[in-house]
Structures are given as C-alpha cells and as structure tokens.
C-alpha positions in Angstrom: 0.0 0.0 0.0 1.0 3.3 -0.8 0.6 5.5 2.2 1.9 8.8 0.4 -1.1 8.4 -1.9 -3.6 7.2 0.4 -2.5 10.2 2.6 -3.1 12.7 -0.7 -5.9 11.2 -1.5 -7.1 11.3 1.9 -6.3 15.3 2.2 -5.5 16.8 -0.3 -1.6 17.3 -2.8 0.6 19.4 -0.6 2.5 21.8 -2.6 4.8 24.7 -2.2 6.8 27.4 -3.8 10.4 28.4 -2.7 11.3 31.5 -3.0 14.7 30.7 -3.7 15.2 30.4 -7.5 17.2 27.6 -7.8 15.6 25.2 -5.6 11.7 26.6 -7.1 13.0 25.6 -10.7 13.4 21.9 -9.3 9.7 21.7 -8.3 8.0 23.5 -10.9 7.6 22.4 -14.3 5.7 23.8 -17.3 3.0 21.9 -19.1 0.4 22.1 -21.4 -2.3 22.5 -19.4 0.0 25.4 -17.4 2.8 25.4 -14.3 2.6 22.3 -12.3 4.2 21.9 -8.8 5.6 18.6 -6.8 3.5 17.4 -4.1 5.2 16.9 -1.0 4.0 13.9 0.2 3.5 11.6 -2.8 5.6 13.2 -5.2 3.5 13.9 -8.6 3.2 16.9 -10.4 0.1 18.7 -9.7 -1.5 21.3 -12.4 -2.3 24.7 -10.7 -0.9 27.2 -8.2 1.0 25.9 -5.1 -0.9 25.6 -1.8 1.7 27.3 0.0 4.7 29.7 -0.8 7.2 31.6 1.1 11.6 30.8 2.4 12.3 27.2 2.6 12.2 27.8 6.1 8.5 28.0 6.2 7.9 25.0 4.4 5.5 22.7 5.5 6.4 19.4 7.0 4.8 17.0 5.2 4.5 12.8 6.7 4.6 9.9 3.9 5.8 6.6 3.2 6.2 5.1 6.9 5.6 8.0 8.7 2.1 7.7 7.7 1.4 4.1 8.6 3.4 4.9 12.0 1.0 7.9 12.2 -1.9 6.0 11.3 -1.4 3.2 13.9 -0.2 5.9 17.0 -3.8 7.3 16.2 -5.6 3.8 16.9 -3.5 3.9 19.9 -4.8 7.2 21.0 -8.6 6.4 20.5 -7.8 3.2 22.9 -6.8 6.1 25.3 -9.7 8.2 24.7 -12.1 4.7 25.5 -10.0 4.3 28.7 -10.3 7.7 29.6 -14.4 8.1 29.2 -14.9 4.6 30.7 -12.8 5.7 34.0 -14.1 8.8 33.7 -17.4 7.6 34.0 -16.4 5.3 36.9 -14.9 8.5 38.8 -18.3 10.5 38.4 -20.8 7.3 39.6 -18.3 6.8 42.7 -18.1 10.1 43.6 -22.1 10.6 43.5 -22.7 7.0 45.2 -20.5 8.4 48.3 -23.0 11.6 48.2 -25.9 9.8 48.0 -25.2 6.2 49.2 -28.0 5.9 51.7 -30.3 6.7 48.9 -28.8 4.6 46.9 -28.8 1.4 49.6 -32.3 1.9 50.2 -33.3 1.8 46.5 -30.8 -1.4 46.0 -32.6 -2.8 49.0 -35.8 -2.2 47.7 -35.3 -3.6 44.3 -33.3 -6.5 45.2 -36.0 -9.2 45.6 -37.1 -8.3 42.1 -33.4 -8.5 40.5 -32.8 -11.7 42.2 -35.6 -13.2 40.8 -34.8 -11.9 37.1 -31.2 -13.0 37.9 -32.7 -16.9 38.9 -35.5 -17.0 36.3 -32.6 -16.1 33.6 -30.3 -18.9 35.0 -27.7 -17.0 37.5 -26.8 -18.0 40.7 -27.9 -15.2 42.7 -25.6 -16.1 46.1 -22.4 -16.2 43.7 -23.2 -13.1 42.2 -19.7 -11.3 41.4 -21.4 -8.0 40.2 -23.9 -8.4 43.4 -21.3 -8.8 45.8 -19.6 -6.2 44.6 -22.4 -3.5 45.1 -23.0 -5.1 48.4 -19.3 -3.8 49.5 -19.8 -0.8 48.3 -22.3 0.2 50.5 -20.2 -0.9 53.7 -17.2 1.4 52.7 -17.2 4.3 54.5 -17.1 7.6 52.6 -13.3 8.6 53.1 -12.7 5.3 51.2 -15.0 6.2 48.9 -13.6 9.4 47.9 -10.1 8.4 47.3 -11.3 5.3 44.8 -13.2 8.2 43.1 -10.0 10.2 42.9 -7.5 7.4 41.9 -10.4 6.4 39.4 -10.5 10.5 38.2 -6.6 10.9 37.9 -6.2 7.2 35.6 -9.0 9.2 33.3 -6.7 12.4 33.2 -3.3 10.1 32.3 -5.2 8.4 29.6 -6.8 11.9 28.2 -3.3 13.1 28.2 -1.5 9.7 26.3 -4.4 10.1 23.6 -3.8 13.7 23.0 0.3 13.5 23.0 -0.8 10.5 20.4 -3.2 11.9 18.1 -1.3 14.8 17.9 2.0 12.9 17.0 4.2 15.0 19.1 7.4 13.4 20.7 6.8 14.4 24.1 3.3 12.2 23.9 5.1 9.4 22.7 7.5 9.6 25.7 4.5 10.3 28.2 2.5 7.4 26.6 5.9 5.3 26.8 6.2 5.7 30.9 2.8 5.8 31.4 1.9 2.6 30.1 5.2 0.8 31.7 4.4 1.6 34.6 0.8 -0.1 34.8 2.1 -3.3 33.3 3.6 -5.1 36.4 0.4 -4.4 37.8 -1.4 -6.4 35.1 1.3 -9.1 35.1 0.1 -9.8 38.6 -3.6 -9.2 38.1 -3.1 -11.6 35.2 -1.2 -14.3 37.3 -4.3 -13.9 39.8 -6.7 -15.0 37.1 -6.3 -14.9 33.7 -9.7 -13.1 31.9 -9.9 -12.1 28.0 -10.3 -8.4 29.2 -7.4 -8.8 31.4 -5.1 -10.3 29.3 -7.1 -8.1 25.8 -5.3 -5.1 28.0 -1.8 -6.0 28.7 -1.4 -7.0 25.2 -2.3 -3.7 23.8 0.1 -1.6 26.7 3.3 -4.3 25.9 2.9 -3.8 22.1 2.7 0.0 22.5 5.5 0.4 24.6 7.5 -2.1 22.4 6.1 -0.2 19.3 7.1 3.5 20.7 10.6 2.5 21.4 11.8 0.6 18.5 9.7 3.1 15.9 10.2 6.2 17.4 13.7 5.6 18.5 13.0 6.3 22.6 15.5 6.8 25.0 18.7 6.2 22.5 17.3 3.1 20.9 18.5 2.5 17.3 20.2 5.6 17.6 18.0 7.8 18.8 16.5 11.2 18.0 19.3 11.9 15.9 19.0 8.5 13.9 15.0 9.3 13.6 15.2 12.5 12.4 18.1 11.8 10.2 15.5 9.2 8.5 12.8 11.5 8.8 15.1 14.1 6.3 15.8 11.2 4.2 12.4 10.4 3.4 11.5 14.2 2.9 11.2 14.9 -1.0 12.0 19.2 -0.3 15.4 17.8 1.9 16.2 15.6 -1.2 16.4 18.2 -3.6 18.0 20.7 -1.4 20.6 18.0 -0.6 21.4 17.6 -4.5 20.7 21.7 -5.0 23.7 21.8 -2.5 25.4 18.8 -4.2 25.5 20.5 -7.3 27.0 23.6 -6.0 29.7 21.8 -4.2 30.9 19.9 -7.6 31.0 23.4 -9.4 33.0 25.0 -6.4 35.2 22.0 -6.3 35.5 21.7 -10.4 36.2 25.7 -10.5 39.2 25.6 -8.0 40.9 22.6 -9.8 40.6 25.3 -12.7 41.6 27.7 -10.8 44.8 25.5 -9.5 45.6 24.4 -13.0 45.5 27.7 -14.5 48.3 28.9 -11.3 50.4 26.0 -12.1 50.2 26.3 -15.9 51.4 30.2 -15.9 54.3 28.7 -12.9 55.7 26.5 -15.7 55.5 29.5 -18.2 57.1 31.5 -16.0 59.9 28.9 -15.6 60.2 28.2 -18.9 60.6 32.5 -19.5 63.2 32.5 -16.7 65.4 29.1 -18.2 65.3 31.2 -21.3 66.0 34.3 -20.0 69.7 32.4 -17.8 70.3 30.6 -21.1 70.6 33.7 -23.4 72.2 35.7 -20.7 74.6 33.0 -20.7 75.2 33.1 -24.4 75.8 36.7 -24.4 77.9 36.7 -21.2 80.3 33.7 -22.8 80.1 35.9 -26.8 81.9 38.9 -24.7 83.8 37.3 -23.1 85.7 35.5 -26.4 85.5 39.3 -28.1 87.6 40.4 -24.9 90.5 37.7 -25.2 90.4 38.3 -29.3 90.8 42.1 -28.9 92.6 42.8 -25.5 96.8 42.4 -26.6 98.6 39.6 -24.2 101.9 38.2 -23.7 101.0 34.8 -25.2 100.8 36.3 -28.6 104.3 37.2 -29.9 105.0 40.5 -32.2 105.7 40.7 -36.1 109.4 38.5 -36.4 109.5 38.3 -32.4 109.0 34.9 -31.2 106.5 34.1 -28.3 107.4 32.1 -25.1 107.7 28.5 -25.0 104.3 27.1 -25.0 102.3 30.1 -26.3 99.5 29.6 -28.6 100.7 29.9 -32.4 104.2 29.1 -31.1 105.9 25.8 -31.8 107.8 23.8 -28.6 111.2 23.8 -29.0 113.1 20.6 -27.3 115.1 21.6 -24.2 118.3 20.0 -25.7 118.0 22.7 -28.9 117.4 25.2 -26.1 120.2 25.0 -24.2 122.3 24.6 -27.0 120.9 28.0 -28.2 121.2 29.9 -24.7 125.6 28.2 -24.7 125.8 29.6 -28.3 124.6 33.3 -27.2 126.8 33.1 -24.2 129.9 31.7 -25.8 129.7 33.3 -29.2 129.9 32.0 -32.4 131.6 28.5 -33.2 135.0 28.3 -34.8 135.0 27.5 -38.3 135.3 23.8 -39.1 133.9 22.6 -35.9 130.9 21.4 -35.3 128.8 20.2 -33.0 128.3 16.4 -32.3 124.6 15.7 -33.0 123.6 18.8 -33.9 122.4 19.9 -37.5 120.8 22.9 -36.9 119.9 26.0 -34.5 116.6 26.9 -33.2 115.0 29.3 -34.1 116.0 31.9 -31.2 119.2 31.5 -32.3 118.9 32.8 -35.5 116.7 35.8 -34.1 119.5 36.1 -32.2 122.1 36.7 -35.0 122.4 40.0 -37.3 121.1 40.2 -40.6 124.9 40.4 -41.9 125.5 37.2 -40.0 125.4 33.9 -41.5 123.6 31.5 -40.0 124.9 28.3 -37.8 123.9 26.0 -40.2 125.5 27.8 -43.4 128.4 28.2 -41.0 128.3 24.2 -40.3 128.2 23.8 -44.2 131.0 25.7 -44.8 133.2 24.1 -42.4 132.6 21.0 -43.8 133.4 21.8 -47.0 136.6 23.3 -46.1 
C-alpha cells in the first residue's frame, strides 16, 4: 500500500513554492495545461498554483511513506486512550455521587433486590455467587473517606489516559515519551492481576500496553534506541522529497566549487611552468651573451702569449711551436759563448733553433751555413 497516496488522496496534494530560485526551478515544471508543482508527500506533479509559498524555512512538513502508517497506527492507539479515559471517567463521576448519596442509593438497592434476584434466577444465574452483586454489596459498607479516594484514583487514571491520547493523536514526541512511561508503569500491575486470574479483558489489555510500549521504542527511537532522536530524524530528512532536492541543489554547488578551483589550480600552475620556462630562457641567453663577450675580450685585449711581427712568443704560447730543451740550451751556450769556430761542429747537432737565428744579425750567417762551410773546407 502506498501511504503517500492514500494520505493525498485522503487530504489533499501538498505543494509549495520556494522562494529561492534555484531550488523553485526543481519543483515547478511547465505543461500544457499550465505550471505544475511537486506534491510533498507523494511526489507527482500537480496542475495549478501551489498551496503554500514563502523561504524554505516556512515550508510545511509534510508525513509519507512510513511516517504515515506509523502515524496512522499511533492514532488507533490514541482512541484506545480516549475509551479508557471516558470509561474511567465515567467510573470516577458514579463513585463520587454514590458516596453523596449512598443511603439513597442502599435503600433503593434494598428495595429492588428481591425483584433482581428473581430476574437474575428466572434467567439462570446464581444469585448467592453473584460477582457483580457482591460487589455492590461492598460498596455500600465502605465508609465515605474510602470512597472518595477510589473516586480520585479512578479520576486521575482518566486524566493520564486523556493526556496519552492527545500527546498520540497529535504525533508530538513528548506524547510518545509520556504514553511510553505511562503505560510501563501499569504493566507489572497487570502481570500480577493476570497471574491472579487470567480473563480475556485482562489479558485483551496488557497485550495492547506491551505492544505499545515495544512499538514507541523501537519506531520512534526512545531513550537512544536505534540511535535515537538523531537517527529518527536523520531518517525522517531522508524520506523528505524538499530535503532531497535541497541536498542535491547543494550537491550540485559543491561539484562546481570544487571543479572551479581545480581550474583555478591548473591555470596557477600552468602560468608557474610558463614562468619557468621564461626565466630558463631568459639564464640561457644571458649565458650566451655573457660567454660571446667574453671571447671578443680575449680576441681584442693584446697579451703576452701572442708574440709581435718577427718576435718569437714564449715557449708554449699559442701559435708558437715547442722547441726541445736540448735545442734550447744549445741556443742559450751559443749566445753566451759566441759564435763557433769554423770547421767545428757540434756532435749531434744539425741545426739552431730558431731563437738563435733571431738572435744573430742580418749580416751574420747562420749556424747552419756556418756548419756547411766548415765541412766543405
């Protein structure tokens, strides 16, 4: 069975219009036959202008699926209460005027008995084992203090049992709780009537008060069971169709926050690796520049590695070949010593460096044409 739809069909399509754009778009469409807004409680589209309107605050809250049934059998409960409460009620009012009137009352008893008992024989009762009899018979030997305080116990059970059906009927939590304690508190009582003697009526009752207090806690989550108020109400938001679509309103909004700061974070680090890449470009031209100058320098500034027109450079230089030490120390005796005498040569040697012949005039012949000469003389 569908409760929601029972429920709507029952009273009426519940709608409403949010003021909030957003959230009105996802409960308003546009058909045909003109705007048509989402029930509530059973969830169709209904052609025509919202029942209600105003901040989602204001919304009405609206019962279906379970909550329904749950509300539906708490309301049975409550007219059990309301039967309790009229019978003891009732009970309250007749003691209370018996212990006014009860010598009235005896004498009327008195003086109807004989017929009674003969109804009571002719209809096949036992007049002497009378329950109902012997009950009225004790009443009238109970003095009227006694009286009056069975009147007022009787009285106050009426008022507890006005005050479970309303708390019931109306569905509020605090009635559930009240109805809860209430009833637990009458069932040892029962237990021990019932162990006593066990009578349909007796044992009729205590059924009804265990299943309600079982039904109260485990349903409605009492005193921390299943969870408790937070679990139920948590369920109760679940199975709200207005919560649903603010929770996927607010859904929404999160994925678009979250999608445009991984934009956002994308875009930083894409102009971090441009700016990266700028500066690498930047060092590496610098670089080129700095290392271009710096060969210009050492091809323009004058140094003593490079050696003059005719002028030999040092041993070593660039553009210079190495000369062997022998054929340098041979050159530097030579200087010293002078010239060698004609027709004497040197063992091992065939020629000069080239120092020596620097060394020598331009008139001057050179050691090797001197060497040749020698040996041809």
């Amino acid at each position: 069975m569908d409760w929601s739809l029972l429920g709507c069909g029952a009273n009426g399509h519940v709608t409403f219009a949010p003021d909030e754009p957003e959230l009105r778009g996802r409960l308003n469409v546009t058909a045909r036959e003109g705007a048509a807004w989402r029930c509530l409680r059973c969830g169709t589209f209904v052609i025509g202008e919202p029942t209600s309107s105003g901040p989602v605050s204001a919304a009405p809250r609206v019962r279906r699926g379970k909550e329904l049934r749950s509300a539906f059998i708490l309301r049975l409960f409550a007219v059990e209460r309301f039967l309790r409460a009229i019978v003891f009620g009732a009970l309250a009012i007749a003691i209370w005027r018996f212990s006014l009137s009860r010598l009235s009352i005896e004498a009327a008893y008195d003086q109807m008995l004989p017929a009674v008992r003969s109804l009571l024989r002719e209809l096949g009762f036992n007049v002497n084992h009378n329950r109902l009899l012997g009950l009225i018979q004790h009443a009238f030997k109970l003095n009227p203090h006694t009286l009056g305080l069975l009147a007022l116990a009787a009285g106050a059970y009426a008022v507890i049992e006005i005050i479970e059906a309303v708390g019931l009927w109306l569905l509020k939590r605090w009635g559930e709780y009240f109805a809860m304690i209430a009833t637990s508190i009458g069932i040892p009582y029962e237990i021990y009537d019932l162990t006593a003697k066990v009578t349909w009526l007796r044992l009729l009752a205590f059924t009804i008060n265990v299943a309600l207090v079982v039904y109260l806690v485990v349903t409605k989550r009492l005193f921390g069971v299943r969870g408790g108020k937070k679990a139920y109400e948590a369920r109760l938001r679940s199975a709200s169709i207005l919560q649903a679509e603010i929770d996927a309103l607010a859904a929404e909004e999160a994925t678009r926050a979250e999608q445009a700061a991984q934009a956002e974070e994308a875009a930083q680090a894409e102009e971090a690796a441009q700016a990266e890449e700028s500066e690498q470009a930047g060092e590496a031209t610098h670089a080129g520049g700095a290392a271009r100058d710096h060969e210009g320098a050492r091809a323009a500034a004058p140094g003593p590695h490079r050696g003059q027109a005719g002028q030999p450079g040092p041993a070593g230089a660039p553009n210079q070949p190495e000369q062997p030490a022998a054929a340098l120390t041979a050159g530097l005796t030579d200087r010293a010593n002078g010239p060698p005498a004609p027709g004497r040569a040197e063992p091992g040697r065939t020629d000069l460096p080239r120092q020596a012949d620097t060394a020598r005039g331009p008139d001057q012949p050179t050691d090797a044409a001197a060497t040749k000469s020698s040996a041809a003389e």
